[in-house]
PDB file as gemmi writes it, atoms N, CA and C in Angstrom:
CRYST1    1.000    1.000    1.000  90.00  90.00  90.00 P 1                      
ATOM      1  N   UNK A   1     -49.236  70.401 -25.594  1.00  0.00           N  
ATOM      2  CA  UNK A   1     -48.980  71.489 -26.501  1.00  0.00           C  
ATOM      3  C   UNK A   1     -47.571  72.038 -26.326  1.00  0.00           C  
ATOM      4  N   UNK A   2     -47.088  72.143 -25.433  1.00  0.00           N  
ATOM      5  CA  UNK A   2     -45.759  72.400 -24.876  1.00  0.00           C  
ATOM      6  C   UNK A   2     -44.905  71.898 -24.808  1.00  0.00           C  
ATOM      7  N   UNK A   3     -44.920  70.452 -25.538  1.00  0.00           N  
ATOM      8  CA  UNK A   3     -44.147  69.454 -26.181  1.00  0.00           C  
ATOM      9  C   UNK A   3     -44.457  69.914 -27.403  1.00  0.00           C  
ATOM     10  N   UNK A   4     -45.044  69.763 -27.806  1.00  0.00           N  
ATOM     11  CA  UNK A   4     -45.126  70.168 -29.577  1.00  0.00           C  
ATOM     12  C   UNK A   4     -43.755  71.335 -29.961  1.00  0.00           C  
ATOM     13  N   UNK A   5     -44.249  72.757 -28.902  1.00  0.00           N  
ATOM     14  CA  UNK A   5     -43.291  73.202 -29.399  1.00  0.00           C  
ATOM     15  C   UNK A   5     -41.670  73.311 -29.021  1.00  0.00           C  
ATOM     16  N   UNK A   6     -41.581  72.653 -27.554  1.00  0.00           N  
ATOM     17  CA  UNK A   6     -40.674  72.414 -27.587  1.00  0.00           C  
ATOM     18  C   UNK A   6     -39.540  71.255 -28.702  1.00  0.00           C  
ATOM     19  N   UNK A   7     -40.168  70.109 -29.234  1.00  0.00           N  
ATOM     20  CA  UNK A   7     -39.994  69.819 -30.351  1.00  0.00           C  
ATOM     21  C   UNK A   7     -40.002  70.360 -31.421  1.00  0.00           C  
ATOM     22  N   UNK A   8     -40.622  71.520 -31.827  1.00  0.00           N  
ATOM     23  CA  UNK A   8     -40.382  72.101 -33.192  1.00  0.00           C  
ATOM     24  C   UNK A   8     -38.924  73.204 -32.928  1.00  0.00           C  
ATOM     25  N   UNK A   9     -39.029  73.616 -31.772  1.00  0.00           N  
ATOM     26  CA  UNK A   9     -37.579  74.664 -31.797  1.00  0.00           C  
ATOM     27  C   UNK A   9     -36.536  73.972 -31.311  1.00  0.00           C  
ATOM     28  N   UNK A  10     -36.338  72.635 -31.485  1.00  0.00           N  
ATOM     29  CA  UNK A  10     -35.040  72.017 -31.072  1.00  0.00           C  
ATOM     30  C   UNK A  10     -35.113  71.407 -32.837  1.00  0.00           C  
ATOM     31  N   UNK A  11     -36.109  70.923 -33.007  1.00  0.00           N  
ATOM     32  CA  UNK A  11     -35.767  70.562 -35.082  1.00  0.00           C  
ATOM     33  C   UNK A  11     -35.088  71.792 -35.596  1.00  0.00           C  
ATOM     34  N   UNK A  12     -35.409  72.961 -35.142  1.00  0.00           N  
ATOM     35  CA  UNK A  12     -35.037  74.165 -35.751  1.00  0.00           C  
ATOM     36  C   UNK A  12     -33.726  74.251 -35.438  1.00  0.00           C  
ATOM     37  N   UNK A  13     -33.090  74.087 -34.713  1.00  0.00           N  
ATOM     38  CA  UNK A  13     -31.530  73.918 -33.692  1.00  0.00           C  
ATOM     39  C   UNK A  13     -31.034  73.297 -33.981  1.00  0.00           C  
ATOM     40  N   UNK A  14     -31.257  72.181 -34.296  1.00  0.00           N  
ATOM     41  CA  UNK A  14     -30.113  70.557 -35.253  1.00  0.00           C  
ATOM     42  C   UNK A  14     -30.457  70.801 -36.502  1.00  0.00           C  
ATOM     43  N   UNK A  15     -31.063  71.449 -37.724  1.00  0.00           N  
ATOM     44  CA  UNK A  15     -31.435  71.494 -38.623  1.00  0.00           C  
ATOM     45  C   UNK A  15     -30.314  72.236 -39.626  1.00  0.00           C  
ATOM     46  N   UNK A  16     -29.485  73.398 -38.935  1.00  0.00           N  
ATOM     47  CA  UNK A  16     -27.919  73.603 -39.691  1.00  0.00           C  
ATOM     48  C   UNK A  16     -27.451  72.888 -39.735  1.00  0.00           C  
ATOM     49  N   UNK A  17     -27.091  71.839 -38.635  1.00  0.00           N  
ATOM     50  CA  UNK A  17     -26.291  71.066 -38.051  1.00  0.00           C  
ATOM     51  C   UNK A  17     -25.831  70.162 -39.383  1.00  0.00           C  
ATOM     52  N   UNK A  18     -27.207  69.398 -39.441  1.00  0.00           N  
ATOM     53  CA  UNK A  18     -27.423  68.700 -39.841  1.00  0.00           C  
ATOM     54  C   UNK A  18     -26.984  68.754 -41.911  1.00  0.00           C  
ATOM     55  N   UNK A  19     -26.557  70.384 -41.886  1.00  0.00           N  
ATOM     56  CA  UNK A  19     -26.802  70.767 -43.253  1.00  0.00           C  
ATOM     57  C   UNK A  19     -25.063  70.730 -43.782  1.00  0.00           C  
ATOM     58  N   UNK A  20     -24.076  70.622 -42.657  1.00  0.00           N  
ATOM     59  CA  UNK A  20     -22.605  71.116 -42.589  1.00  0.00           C  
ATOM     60  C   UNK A  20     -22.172  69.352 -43.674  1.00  0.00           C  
ATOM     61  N   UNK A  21     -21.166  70.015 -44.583  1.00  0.00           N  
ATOM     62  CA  UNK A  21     -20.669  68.841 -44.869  1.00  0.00           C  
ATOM     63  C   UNK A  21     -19.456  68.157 -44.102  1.00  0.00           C  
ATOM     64  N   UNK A  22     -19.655  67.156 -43.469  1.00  0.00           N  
ATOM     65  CA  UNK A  22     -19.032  66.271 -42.691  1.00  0.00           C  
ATOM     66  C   UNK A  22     -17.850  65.680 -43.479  1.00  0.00           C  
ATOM     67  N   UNK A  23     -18.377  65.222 -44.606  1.00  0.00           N  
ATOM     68  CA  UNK A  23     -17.125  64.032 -45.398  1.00  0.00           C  
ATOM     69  C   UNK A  23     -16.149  64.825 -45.470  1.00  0.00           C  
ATOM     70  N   UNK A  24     -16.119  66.330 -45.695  1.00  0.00           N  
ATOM     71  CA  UNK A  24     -14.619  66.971 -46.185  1.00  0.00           C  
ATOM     72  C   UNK A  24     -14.252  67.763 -45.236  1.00  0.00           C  
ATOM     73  N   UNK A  25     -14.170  67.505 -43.903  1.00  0.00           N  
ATOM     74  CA  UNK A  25     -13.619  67.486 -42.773  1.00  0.00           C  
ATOM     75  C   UNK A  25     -12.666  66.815 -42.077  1.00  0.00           C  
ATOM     76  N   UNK A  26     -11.869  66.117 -41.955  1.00  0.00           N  
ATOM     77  CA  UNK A  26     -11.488  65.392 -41.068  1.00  0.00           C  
ATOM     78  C   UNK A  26     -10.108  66.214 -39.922  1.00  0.00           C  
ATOM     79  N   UNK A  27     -10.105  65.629 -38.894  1.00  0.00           N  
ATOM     80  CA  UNK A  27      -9.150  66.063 -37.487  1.00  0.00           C  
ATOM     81  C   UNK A  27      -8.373  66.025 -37.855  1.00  0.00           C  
ATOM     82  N   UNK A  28      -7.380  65.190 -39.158  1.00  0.00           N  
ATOM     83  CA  UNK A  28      -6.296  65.133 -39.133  1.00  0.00           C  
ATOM     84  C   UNK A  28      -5.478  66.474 -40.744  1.00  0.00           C  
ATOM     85  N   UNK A  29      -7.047  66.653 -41.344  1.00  0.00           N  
ATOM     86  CA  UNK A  29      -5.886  67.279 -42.325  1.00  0.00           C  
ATOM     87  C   UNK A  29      -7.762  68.622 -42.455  1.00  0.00           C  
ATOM     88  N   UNK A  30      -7.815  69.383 -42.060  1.00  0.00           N  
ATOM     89  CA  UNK A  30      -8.994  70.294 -41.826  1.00  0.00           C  
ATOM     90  C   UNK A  30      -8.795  71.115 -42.687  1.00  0.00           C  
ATOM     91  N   UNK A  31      -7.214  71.502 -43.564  1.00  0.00           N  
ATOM     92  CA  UNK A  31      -7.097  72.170 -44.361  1.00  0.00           C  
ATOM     93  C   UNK A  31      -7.509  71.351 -45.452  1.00  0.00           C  
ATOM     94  N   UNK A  32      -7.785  70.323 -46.077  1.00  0.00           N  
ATOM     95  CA  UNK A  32      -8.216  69.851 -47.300  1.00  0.00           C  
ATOM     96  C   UNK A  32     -10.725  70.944 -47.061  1.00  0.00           C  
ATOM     97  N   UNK A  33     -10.537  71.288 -46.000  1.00  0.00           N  
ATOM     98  CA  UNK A  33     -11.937  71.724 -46.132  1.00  0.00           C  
ATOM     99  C   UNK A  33     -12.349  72.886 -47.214  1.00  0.00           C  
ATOM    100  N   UNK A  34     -10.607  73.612 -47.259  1.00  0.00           N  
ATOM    101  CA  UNK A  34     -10.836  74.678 -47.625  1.00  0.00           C  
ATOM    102  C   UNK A  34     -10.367  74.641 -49.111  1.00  0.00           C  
ATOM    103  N   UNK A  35     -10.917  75.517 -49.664  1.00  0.00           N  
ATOM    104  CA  UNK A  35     -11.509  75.692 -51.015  1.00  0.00           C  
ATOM    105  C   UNK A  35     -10.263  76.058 -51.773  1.00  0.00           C  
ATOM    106  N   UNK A  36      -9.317  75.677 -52.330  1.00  0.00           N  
ATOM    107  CA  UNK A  36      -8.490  76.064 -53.519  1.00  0.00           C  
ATOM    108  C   UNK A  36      -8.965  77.847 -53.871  1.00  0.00           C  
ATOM    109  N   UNK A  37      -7.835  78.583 -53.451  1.00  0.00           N  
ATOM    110  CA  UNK A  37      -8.149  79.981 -54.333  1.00  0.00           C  
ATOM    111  C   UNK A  37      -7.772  80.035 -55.632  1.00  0.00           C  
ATOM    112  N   UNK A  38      -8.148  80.660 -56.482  1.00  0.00           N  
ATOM    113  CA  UNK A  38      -7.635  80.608 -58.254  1.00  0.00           C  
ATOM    114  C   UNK A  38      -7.705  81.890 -58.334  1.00  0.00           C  
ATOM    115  N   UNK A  39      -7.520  83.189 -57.329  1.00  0.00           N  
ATOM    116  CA  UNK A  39      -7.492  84.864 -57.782  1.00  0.00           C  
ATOM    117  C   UNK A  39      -5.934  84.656 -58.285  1.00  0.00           C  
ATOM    118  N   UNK A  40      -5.442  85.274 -58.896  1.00  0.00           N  
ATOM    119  CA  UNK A  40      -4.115  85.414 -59.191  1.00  0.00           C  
ATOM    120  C   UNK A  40      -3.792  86.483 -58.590  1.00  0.00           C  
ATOM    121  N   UNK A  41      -2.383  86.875 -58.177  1.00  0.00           N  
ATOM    122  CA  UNK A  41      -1.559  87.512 -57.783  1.00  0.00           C  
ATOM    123  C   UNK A  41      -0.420  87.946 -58.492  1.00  0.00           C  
ATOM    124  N   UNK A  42      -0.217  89.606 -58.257  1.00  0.00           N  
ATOM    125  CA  UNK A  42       1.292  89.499 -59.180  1.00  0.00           C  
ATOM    126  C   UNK A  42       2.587  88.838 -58.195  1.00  0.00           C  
ATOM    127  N   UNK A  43       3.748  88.405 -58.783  1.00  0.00           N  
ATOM    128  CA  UNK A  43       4.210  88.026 -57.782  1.00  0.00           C  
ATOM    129  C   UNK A  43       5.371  88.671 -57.221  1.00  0.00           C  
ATOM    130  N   UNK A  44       5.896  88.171 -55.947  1.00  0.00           N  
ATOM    131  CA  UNK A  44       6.936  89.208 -55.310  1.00  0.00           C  
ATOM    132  C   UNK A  44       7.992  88.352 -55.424  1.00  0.00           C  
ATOM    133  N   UNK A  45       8.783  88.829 -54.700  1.00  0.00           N  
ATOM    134  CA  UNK A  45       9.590  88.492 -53.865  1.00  0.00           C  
ATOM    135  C   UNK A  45      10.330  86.821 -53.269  1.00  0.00           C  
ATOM    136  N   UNK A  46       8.481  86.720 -52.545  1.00  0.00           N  
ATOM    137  CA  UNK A  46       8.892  85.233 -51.860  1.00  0.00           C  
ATOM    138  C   UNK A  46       8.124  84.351 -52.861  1.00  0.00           C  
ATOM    139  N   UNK A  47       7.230  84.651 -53.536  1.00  0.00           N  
ATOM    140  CA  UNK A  47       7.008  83.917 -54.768  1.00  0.00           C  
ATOM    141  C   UNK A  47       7.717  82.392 -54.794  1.00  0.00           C  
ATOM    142  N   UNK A  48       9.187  82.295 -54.823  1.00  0.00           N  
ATOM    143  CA  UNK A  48       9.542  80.959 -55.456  1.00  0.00           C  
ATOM    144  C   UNK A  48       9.589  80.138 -53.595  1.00  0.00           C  
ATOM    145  N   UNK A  49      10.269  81.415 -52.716  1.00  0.00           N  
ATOM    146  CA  UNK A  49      10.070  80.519 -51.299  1.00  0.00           C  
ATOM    147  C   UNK A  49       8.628  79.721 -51.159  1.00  0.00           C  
ATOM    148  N   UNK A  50       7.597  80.611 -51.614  1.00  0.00           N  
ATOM    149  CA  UNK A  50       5.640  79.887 -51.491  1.00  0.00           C  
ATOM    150  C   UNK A  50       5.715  78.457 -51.856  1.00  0.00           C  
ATOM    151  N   UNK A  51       6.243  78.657 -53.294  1.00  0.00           N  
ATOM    152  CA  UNK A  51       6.100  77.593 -53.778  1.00  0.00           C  
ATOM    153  C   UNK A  51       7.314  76.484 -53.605  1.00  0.00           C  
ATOM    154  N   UNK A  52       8.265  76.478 -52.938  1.00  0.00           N  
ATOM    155  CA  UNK A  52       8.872  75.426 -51.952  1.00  0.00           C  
ATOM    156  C   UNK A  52       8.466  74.792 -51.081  1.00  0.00           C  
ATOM    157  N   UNK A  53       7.737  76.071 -50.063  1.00  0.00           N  
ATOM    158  CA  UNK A  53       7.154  75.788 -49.109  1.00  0.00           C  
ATOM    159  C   UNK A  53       5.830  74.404 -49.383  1.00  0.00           C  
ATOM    160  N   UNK A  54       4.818  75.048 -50.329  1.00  0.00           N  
ATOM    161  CA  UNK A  54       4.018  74.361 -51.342  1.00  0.00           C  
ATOM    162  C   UNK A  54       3.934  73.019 -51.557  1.00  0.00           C  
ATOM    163  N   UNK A  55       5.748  72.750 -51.966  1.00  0.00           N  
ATOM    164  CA  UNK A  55       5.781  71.788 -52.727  1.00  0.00           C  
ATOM    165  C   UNK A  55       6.216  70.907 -51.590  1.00  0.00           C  
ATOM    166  N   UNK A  56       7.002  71.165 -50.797  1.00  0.00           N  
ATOM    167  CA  UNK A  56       7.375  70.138 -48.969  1.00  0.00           C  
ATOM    168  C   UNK A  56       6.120  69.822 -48.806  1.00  0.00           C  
ATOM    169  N   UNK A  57       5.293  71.062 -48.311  1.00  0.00           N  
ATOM    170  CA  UNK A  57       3.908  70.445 -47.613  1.00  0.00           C  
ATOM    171  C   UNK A  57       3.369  69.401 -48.163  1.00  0.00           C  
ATOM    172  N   UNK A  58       3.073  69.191 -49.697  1.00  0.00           N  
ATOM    173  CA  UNK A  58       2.394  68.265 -50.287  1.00  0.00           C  
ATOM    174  C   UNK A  58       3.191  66.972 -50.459  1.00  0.00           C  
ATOM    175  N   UNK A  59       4.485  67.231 -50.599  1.00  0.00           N  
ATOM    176  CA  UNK A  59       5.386  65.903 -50.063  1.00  0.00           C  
ATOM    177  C   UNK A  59       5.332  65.136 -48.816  1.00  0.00           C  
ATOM    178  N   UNK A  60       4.779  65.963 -47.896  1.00  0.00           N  
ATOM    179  CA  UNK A  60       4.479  65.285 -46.606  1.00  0.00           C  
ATOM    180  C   UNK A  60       3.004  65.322 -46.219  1.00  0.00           C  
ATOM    181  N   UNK A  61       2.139  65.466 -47.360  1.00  0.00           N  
ATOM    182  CA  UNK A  61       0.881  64.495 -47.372  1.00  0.00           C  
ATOM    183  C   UNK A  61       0.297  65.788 -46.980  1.00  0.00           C  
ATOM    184  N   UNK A  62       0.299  67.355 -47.030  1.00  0.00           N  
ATOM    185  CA  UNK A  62      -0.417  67.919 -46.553  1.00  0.00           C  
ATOM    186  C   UNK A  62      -0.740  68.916 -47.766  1.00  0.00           C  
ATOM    187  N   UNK A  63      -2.229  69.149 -47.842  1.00  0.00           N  
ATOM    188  CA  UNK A  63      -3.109  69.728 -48.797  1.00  0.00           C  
ATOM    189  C   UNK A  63      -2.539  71.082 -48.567  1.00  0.00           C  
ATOM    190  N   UNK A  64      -1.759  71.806 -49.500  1.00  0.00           N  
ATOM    191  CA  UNK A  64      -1.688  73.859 -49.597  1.00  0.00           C  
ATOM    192  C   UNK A  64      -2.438  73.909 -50.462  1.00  0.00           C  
ATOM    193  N   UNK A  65      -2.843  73.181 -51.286  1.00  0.00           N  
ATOM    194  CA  UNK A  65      -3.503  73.860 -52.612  1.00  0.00           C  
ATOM    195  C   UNK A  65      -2.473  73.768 -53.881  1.00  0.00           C  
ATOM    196  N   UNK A  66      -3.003  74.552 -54.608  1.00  0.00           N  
ATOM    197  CA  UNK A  66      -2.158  74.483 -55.933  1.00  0.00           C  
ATOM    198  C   UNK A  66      -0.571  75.291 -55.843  1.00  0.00           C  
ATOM    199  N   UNK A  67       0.397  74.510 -56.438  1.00  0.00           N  
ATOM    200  CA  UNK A  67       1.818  75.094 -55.804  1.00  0.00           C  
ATOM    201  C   UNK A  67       1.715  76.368 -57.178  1.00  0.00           C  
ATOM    202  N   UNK A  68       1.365  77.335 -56.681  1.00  0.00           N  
ATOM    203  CA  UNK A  68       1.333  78.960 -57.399  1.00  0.00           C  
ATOM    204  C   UNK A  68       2.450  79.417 -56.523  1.00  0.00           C  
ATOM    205  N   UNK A  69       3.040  79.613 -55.616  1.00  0.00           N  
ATOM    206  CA  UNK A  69       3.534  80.816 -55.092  1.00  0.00           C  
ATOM    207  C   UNK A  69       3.267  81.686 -53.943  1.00  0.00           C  
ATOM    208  N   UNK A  70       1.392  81.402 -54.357  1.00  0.00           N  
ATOM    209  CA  UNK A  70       0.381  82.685 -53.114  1.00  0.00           C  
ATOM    210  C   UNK A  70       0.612  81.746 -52.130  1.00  0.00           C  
ATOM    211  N   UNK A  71       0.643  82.945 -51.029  1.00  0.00           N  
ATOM    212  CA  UNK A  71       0.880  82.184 -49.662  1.00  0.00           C  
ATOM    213  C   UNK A  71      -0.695  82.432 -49.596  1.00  0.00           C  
ATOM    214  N   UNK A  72      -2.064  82.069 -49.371  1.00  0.00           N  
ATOM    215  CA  UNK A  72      -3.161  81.631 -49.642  1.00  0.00           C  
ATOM    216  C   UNK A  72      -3.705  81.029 -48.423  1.00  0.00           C  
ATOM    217  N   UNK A  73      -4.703  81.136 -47.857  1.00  0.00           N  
ATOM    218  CA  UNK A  73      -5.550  80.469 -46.649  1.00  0.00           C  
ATOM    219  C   UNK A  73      -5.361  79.021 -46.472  1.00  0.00           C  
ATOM    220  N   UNK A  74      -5.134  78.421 -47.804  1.00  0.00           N  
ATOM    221  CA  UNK A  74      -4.843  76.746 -48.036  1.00  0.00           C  
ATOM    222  C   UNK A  74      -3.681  76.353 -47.332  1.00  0.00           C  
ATOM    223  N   UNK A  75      -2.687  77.513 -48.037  1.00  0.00           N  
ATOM    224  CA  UNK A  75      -1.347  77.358 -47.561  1.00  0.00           C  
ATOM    225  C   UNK A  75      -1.116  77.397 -46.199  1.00  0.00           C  
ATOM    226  N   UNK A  76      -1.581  78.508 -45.629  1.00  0.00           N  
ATOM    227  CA  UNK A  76      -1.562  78.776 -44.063  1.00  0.00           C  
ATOM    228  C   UNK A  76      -2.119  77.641 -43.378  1.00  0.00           C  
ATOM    229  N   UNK A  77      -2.975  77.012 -43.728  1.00  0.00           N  
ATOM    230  CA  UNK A  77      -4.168  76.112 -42.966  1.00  0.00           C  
ATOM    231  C   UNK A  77      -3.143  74.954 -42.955  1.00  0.00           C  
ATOM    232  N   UNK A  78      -2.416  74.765 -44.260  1.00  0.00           N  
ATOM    233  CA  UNK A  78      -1.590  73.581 -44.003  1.00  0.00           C  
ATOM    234  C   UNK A  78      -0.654  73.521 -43.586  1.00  0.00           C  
ATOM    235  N   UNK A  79       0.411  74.483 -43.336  1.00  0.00           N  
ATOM    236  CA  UNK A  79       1.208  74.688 -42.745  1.00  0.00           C  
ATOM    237  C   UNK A  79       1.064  74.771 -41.487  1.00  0.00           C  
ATOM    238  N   UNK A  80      -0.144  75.331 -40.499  1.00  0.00           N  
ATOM    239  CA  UNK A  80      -0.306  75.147 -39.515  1.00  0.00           C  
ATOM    240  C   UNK A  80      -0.490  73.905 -39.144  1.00  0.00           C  
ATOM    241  N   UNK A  81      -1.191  73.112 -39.947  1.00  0.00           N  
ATOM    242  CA  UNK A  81      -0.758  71.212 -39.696  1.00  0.00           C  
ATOM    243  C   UNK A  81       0.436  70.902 -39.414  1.00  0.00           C  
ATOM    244  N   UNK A  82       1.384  71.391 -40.380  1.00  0.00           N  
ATOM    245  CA  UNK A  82       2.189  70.847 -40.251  1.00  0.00           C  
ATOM    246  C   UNK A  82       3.225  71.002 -39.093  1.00  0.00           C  
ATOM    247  N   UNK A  83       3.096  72.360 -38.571  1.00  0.00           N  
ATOM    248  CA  UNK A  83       3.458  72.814 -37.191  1.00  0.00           C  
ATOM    249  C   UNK A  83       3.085  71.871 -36.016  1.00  0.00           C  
ATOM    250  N   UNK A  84       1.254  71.706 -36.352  1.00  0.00           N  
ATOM    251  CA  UNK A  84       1.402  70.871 -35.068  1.00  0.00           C  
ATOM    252  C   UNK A  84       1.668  69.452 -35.235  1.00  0.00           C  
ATOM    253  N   UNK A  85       1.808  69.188 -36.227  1.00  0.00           N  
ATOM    254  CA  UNK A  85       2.508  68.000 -36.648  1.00  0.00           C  
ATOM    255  C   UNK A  85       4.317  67.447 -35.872  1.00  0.00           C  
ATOM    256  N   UNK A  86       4.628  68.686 -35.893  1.00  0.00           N  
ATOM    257  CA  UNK A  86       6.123  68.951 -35.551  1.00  0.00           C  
ATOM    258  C   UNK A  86       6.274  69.144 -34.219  1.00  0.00           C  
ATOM    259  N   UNK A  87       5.171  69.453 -33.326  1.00  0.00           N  
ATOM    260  CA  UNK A  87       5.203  70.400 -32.589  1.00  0.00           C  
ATOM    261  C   UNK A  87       6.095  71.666 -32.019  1.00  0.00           C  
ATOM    262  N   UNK A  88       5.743  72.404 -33.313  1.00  0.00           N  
ATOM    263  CA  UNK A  88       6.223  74.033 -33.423  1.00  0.00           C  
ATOM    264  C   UNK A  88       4.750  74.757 -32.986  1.00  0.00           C  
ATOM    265  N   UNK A  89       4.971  75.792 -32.617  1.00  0.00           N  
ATOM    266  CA  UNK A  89       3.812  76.717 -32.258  1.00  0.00           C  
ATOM    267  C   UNK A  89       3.027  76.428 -33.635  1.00  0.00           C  
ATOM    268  N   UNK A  90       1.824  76.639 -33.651  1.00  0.00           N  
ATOM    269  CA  UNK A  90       1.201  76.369 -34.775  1.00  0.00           C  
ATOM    270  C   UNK A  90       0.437  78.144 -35.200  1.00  0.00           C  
ATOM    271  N   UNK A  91       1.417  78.597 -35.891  1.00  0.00           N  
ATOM    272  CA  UNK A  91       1.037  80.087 -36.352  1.00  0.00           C  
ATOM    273  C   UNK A  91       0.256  80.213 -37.399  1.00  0.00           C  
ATOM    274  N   UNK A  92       0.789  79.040 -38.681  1.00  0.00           N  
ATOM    275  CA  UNK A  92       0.681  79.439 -39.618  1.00  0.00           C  
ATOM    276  C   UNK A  92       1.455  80.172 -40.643  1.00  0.00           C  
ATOM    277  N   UNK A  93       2.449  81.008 -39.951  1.00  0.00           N  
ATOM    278  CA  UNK A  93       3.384  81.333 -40.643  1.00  0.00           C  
ATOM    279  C   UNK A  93       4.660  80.506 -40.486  1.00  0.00           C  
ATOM    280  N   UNK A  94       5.779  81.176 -41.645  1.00  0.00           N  
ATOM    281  CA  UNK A  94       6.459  80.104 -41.711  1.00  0.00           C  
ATOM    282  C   UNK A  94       7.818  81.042 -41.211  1.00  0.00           C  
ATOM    283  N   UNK A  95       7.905  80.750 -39.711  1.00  0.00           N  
ATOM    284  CA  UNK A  95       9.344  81.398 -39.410  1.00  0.00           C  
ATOM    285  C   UNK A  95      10.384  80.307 -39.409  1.00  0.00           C  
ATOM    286  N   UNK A  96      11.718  80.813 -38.357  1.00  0.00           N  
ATOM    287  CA  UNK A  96      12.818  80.039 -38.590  1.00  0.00           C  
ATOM    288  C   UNK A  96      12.384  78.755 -38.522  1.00  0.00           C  
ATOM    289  N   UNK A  97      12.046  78.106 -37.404  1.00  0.00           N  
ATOM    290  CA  UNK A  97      11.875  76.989 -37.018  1.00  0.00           C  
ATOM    291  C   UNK A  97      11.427  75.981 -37.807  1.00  0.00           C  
ATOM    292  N   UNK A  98      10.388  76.573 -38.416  1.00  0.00           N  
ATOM    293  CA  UNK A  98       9.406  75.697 -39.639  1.00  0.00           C  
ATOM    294  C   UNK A  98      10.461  75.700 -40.864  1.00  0.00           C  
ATOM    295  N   UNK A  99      10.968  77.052 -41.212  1.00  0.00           N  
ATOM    296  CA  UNK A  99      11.498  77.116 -42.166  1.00  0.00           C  
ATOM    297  C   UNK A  99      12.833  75.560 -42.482  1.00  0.00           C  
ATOM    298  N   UNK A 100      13.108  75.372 -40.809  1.00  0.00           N  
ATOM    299  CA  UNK A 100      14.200  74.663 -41.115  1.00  0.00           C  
ATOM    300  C   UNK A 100      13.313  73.004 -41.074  1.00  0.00           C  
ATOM    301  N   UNK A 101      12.936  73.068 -40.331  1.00  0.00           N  
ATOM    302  CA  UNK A 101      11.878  71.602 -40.285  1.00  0.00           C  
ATOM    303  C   UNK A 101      11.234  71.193 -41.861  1.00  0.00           C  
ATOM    304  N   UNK A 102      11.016  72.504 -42.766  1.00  0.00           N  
ATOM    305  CA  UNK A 102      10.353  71.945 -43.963  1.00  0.00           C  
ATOM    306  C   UNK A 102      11.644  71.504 -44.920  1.00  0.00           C  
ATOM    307  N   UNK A 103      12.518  72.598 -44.143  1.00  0.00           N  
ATOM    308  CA  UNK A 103      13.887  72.033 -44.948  1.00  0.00           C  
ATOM    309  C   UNK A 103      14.135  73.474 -46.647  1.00  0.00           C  
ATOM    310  N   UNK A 104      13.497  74.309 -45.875  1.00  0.00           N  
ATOM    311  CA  UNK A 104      13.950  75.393 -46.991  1.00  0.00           C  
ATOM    312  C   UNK A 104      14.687  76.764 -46.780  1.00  0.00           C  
ATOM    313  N   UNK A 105      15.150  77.408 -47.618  1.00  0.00           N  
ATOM    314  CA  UNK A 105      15.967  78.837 -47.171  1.00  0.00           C  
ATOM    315  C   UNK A 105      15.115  80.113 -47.218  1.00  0.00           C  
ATOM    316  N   UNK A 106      14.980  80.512 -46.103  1.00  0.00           N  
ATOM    317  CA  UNK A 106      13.762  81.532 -45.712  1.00  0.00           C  
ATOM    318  C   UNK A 106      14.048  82.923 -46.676  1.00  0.00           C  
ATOM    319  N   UNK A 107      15.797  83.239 -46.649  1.00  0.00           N  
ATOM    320  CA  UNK A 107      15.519  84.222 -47.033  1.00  0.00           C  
ATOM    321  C   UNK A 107      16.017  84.455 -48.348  1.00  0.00           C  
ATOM    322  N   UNK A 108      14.675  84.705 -48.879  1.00  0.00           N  
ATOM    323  CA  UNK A 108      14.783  85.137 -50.482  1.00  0.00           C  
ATOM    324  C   UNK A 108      15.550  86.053 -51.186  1.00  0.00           C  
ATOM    325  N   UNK A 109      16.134  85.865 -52.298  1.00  0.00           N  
ATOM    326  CA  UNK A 109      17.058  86.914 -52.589  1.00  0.00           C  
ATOM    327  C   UNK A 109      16.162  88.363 -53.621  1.00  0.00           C  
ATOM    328  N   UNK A 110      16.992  89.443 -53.525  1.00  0.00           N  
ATOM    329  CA  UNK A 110      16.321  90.533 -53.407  1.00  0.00           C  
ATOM    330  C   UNK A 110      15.654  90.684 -55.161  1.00  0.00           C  
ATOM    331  N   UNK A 111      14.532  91.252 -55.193  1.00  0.00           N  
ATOM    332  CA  UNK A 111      14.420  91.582 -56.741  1.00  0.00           C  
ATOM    333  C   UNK A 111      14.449  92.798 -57.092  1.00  0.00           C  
TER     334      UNK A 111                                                      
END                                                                             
């Protein structure tokens, strides 16, 4: 009897597990997991830097999402690839270092 239930509360324990989608995961690019945002934003400032940034990442094979501008969870997720890709600290944000590794001009001119 004490097998029984020890078998039913370990089915219960692998049973999320078992529910996670695997295929749109992988070690090497974890930001393709995440979901494209489509909220719009008004835009600022760094607006056209986003979408530089955007447009490198996806030149070098890495998923930001749609090149809008929003610096966006996609964006961050891939950019942090691409950090440790480089091996730069992997922040997520895009300071000097990255800035010069992606090959763009950080600082935006004023509006």
């Amino acid at each position: 009897m004490n097998t029984r239930i020890l078998l039913a509360a370990g089915a219960m324990l692998l049973t999320p597990l078992g529910a996670v989608a695997v295929d749109t995961f992988t070690s090497l690019h974890p930001e393709e997991a995440i979901p494209d945002n489509t909220a719009k934003v008004a835009p600022d400032r760094y607006t056209d830097l986003n979408k530089q940034v955007q447009e490198k990442l996806h030149a070098l094979g890495f998923d930001a999402g749609p090149v809008n501008g929003d610096f966006d969870s996609k964006t961050q997720a891939a950019l942090a690839q691409f950090q440790l890709s480089r091996d730069l600290p992997a922040s997520g944000q895009l300071d000097e270092r990255t800035a010069a590794e992606l090959g763009v001009e950080q600082n935006p001119p004023e509006k």
